[in-house]
Residue frames as qw, qx, qy, qz and C-alpha x, y, z in Angstrom:
[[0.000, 0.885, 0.465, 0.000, 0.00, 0.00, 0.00],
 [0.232, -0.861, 0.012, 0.451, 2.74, 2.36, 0.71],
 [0.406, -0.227, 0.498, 0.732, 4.53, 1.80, -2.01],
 [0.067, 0.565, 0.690, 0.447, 1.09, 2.66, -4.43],
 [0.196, -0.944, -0.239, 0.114, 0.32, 5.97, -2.33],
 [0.549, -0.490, 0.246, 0.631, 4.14, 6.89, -3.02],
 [0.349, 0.094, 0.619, 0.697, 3.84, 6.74, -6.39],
 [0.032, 0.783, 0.555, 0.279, 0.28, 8.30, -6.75],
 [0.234, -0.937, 0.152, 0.209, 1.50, 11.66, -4.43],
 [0.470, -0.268, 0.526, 0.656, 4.58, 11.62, -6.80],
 [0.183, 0.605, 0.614, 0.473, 2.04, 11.98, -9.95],
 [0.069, -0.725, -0.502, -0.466, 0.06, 13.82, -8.76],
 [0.348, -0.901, -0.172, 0.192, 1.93, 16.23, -6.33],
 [0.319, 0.822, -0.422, 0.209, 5.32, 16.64, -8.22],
 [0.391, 0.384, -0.737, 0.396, 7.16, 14.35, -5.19],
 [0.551, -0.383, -0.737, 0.084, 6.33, 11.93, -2.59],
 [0.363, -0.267, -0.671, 0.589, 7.02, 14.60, 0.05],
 [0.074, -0.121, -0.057, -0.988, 4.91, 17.24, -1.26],
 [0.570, -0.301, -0.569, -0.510, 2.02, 15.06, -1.51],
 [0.512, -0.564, -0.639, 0.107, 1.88, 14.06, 2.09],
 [0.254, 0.025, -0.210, 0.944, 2.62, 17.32, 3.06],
 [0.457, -0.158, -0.271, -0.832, -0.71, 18.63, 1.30],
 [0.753, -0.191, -0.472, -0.417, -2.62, 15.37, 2.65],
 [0.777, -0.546, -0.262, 0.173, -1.01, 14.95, 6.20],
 [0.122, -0.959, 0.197, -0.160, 0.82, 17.85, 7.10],
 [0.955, -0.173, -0.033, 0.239, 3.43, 15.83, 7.22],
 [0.313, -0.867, 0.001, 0.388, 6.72, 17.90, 8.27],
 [0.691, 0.688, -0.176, 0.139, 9.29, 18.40, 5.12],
 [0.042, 0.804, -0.541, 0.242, 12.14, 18.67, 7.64],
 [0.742, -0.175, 0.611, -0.213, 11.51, 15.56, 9.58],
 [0.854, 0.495, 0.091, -0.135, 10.52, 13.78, 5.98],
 [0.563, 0.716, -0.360, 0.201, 14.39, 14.79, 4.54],
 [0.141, -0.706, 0.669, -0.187, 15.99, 13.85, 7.37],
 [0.770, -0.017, 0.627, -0.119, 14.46, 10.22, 7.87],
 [0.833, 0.519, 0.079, -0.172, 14.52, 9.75, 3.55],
 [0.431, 0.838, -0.305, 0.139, 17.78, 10.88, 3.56],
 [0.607, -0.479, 0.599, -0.206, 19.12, 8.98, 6.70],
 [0.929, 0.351, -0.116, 0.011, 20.91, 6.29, 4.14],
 [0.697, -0.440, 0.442, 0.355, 24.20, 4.33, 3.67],
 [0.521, 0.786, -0.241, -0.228, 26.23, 6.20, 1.19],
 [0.667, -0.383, 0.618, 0.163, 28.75, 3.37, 1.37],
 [0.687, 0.469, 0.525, 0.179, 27.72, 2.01, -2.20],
 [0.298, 0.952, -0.067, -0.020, 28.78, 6.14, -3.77],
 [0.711, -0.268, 0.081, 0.645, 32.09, 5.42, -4.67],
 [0.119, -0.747, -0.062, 0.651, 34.57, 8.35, -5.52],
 [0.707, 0.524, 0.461, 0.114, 34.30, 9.43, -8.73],
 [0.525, -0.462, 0.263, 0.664, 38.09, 10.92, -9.98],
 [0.363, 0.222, 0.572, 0.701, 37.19, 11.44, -13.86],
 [0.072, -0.830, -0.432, -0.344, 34.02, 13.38, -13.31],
 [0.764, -0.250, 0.015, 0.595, 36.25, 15.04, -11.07],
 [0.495, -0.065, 0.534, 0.683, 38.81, 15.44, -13.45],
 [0.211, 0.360, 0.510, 0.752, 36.13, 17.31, -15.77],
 [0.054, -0.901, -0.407, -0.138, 34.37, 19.52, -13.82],
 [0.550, -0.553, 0.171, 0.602, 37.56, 20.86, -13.11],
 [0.394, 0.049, 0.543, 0.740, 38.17, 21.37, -16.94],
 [0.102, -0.767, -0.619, -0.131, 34.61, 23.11, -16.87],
 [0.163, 0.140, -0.120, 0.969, 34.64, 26.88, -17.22],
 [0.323, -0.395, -0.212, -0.833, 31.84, 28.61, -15.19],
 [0.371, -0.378, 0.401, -0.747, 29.50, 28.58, -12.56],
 [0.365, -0.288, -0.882, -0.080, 27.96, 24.91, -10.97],
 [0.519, -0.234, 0.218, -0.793, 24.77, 25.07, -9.15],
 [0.122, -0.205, -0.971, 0.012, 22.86, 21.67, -7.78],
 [0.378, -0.042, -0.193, -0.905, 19.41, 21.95, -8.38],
 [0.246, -0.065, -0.961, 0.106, 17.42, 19.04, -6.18],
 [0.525, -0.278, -0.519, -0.615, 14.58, 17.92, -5.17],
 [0.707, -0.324, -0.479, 0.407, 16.25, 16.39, -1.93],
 [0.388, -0.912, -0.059, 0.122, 18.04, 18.45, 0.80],
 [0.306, 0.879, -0.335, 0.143, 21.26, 20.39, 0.91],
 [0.601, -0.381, 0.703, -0.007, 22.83, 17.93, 3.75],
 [0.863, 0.196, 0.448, 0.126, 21.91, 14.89, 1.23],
 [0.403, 0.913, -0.063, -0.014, 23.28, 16.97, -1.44],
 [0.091, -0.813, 0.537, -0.207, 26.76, 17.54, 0.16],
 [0.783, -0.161, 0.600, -0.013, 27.01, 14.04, 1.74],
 [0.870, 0.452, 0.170, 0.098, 26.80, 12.66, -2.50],
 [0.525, 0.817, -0.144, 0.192, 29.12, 15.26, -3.54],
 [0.173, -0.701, 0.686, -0.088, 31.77, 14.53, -0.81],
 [0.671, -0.315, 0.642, 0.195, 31.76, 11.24, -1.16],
 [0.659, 0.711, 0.096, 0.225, 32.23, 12.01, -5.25],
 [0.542, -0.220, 0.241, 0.775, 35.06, 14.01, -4.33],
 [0.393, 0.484, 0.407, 0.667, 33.29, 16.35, -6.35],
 [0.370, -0.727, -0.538, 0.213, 31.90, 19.14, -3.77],
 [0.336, -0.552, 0.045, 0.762, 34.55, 21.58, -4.49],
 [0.287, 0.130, 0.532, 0.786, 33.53, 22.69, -7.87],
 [0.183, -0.753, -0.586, -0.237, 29.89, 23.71, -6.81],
 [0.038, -0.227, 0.311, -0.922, 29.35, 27.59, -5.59],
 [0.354, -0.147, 0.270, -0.883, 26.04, 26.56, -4.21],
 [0.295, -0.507, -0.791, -0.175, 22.51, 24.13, -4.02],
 [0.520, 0.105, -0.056, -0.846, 19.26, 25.26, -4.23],
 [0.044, -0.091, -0.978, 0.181, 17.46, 22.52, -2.55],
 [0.322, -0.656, -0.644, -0.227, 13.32, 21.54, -2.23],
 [0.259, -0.698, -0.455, 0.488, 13.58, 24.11, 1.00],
 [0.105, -0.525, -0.052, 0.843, 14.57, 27.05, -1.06],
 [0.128, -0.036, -0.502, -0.854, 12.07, 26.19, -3.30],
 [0.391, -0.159, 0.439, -0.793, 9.57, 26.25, -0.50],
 [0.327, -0.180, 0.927, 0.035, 9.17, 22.90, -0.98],
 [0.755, 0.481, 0.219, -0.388, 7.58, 22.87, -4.36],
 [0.665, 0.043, 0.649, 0.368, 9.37, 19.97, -6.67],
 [0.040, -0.344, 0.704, 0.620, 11.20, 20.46, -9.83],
 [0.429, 0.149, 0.362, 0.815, 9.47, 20.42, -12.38],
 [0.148, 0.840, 0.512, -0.106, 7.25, 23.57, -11.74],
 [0.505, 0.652, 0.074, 0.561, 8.22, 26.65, -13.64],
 [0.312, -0.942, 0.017, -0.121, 7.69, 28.92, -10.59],
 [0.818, -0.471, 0.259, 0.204, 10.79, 26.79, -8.82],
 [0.715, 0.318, 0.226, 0.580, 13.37, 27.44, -12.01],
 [0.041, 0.877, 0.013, 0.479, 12.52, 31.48, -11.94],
 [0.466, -0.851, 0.185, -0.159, 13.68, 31.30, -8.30],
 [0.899, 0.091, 0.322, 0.283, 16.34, 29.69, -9.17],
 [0.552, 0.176, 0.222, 0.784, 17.89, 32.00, -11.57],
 [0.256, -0.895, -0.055, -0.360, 16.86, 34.97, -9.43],
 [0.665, -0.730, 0.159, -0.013, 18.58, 33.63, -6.47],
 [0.755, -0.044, 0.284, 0.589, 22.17, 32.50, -8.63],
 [0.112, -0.727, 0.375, 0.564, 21.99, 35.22, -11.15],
 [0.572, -0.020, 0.796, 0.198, 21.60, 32.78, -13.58],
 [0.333, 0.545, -0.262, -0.723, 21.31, 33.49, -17.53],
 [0.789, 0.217, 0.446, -0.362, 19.32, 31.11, -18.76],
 [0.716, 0.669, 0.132, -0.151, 20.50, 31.22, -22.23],
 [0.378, 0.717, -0.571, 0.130, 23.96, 30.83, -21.26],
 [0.305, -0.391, 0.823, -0.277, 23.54, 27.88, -19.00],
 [0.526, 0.132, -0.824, -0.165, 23.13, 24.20, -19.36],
 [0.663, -0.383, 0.482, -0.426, 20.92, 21.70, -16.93],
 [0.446, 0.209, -0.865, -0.098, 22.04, 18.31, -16.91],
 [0.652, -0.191, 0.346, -0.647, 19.17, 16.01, -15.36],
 [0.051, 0.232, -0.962, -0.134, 18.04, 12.71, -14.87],
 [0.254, 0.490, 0.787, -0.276, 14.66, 13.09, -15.08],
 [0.337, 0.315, 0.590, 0.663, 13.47, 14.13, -18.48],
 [0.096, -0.772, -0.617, -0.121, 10.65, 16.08, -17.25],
 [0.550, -0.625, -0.107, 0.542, 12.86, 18.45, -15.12],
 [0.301, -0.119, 0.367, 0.872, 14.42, 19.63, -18.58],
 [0.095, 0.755, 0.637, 0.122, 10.82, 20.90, -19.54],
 [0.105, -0.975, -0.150, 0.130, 10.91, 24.44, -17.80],
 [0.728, -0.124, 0.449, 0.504, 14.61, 24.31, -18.74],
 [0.449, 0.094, 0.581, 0.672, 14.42, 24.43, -21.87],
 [0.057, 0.886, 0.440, 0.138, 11.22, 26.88, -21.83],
 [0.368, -0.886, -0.125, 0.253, 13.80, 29.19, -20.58],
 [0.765, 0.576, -0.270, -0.102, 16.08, 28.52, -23.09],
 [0.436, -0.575, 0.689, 0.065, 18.83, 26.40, -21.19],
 [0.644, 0.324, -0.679, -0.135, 20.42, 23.95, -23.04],
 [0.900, -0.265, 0.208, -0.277, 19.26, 20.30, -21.80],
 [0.240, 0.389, -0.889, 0.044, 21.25, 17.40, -21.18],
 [0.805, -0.211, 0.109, -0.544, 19.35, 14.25, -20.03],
 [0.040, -0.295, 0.955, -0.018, 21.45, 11.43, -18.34],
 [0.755, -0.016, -0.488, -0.437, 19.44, 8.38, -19.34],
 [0.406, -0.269, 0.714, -0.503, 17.73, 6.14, -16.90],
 [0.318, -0.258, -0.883, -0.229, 15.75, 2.63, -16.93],
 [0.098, 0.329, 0.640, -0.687, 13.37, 4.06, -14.33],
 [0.204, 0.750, 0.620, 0.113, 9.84, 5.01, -15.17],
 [0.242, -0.859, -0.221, 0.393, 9.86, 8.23, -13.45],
 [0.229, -0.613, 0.373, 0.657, 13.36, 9.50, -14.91],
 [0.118, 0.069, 0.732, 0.668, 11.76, 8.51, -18.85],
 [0.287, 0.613, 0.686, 0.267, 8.96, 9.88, -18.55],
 [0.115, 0.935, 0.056, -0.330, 8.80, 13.09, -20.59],
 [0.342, -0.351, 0.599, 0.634, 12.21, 12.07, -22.55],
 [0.475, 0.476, 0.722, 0.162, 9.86, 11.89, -25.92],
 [0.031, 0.927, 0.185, -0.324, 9.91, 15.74, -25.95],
 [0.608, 0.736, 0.088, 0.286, 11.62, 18.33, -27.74],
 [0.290, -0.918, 0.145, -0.230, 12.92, 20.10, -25.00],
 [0.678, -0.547, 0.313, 0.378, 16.07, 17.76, -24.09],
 [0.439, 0.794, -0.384, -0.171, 19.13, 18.86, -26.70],
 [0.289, 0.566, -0.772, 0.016, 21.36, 16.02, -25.45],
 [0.956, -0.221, 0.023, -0.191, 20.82, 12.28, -24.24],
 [0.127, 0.604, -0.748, 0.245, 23.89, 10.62, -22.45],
 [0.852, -0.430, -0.294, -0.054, 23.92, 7.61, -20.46],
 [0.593, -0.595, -0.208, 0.500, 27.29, 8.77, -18.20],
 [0.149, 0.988, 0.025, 0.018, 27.83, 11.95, -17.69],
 [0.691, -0.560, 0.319, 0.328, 31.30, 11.43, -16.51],
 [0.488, 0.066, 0.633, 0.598, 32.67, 10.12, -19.97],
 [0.249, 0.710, 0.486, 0.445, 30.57, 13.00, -21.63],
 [0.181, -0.960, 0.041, 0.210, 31.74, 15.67, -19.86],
 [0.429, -0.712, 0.393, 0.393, 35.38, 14.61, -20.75],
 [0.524, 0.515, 0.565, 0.376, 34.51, 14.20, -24.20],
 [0.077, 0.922, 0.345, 0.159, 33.40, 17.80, -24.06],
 [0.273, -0.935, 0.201, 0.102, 36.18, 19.07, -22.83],
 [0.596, -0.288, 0.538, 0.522, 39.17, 17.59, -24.68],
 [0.358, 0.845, 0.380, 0.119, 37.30, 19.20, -27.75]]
């Protein structure tokens, strides 16, 4: 049962934690701390991606749906944490999920962010929707999940990858 009430407040709220939020006040801080309360043991470090955001001119931003702790936790154990000036997590988008438009504008209000000179790279197709309405170049890392294909049928992604790692450092030995 819980797994069928996950998925249905995912549809049809934008993310499991919005939906019991709206339907059982359920707290968003509590929620991220208990979802997020994993063993990152399995994240190994990840030296090439690295290696190319390093070769990457300009500004990173993380742009999640999770929290800024879970955030940090991934990127340190990537090794990759130092290249990012920031995240812009589900709280500072008053916990309304990617992919509403409102939640992009604030976004590139709160970075500074020139839409038409920046790039999102997602794994959910949908995410690259408002994106690209804004005119960012898309990048969609291909998934076997439902969730992260659906919406890939669109116009709106400009690039499909399956690791970003070995496509960033493609891009950058160019």
């Amino acid at each position: 049962m819980l797994s069928v009430c996950k998925k249905t407040y995912f549809k049809d709220h934008g993310n499991t934690m919005r939906g019991l939020m709206i339907l059982h006040g359920t707290d968003p801080s509590h929620y991220l701390d208990f979802v997020h309360d994993i063993d990152l043991s399995p994240v190994a470090a990840a030296p090439g991606l690295d290696r190319a955001l390093h070769r990457i001119e300009g500004r990173k931003v993380v742009f999640t749906n999770g929290s800024t702790r879970h955030a940090e936790r991934v990127m340190k154990k990537l090794g990759v944490e130092h290249h990012f000036e920031g995240i812009f997590d589900i709280m500072d988008a008053e916990c309304i999920p990617k992919p509403e438009p409102v939640v992009y504008a604030k976004l590139v209000d709160e970075y500074t962010i020139e839409p038409k000179r920046s790039v999102m790279i997602e794994d959910m197709a949908r995410n690259l929707v408002p994106a690209a309405a804004m005119g960012m170049t898309t990048v969609w890392v291909r998934t076997d999940s439902t969730w992260g294909q659906d919406g890939s049928d669109g116009d709106h992604i400009d690039h499909v990858i399956d690791d970003l790692s070995a496509w960033l450092t493609d891009l950058t030995q160019c």
